[in-house]
Steps between C-alpha positions, in 0.01 A plus 500: 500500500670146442837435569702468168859385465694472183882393473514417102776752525718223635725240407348235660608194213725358761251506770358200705144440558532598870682873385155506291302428777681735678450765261093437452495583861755774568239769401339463880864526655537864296157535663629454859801767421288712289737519209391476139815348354776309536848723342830530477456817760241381713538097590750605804190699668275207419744293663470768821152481535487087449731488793329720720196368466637141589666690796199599631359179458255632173696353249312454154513144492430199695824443623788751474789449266845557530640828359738330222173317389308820492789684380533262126122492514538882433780509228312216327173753506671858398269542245167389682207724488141540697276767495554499868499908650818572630629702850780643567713316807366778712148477505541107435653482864282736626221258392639215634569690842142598492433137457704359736401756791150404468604119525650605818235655678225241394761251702507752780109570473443095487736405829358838696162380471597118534662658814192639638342200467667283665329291753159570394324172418 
């Protein structure tokens, strides 16, 4: 299924090229958090899982942002739609615990055996 995004919902008149660019390209950050939308209810547990992926060093983007950045990013988007599935927080951090356990022991798994190697030629 493609990813589809639509924020024609939103008062964007005012808005700069960049807060379009933005915008064209938010729909894979609602991916990372698995949220559909942006709303007036929901932007503050966008904003949670934004900031705990950068905290655990999976942020959605190339370089994190700071939260006041992310934070009128959202209230500009209330409004913004995807057809993205969404999780609760529960299973969304059980996911990402999943995930990040497995990172773990592929490190362990990697220096073990680079351990029991050492010194052979």
């Amino acid at each position: 299924m493609a990813l589809k995004y639509d924020y024609t919902n939103i008062n964007c008149s005012s808005w700069t090229k960049e807060d379009h660019k933005i915008a064209h390209g938010f729909c894979w950050t609602l991916m990372a958090v698995e949220m559909q939308d942006v709303t007036e209810k929901n932007w503050k547990e966008i904003l949670f899982r934004i900031l705990y992926l950068q905290k655990i060093g999976k942020g959605p983007w190339t370089e994190d942002q700071e939260t006041k950045v992310i934070i009128e990013w959202l209230k500009k988007l209330i409004g913004y739609g995807t057809n993205v599935g969404e999780k609760s927080r529960a299973k969304w951090l059980r996911h990402r615990t999943n995930y990040l356990a497995r990172d773990v022991q592929a490190d362990v798994e990697q220096e073990l055996f680079w351990e029991s190697h050492k010194g052979e030629k």
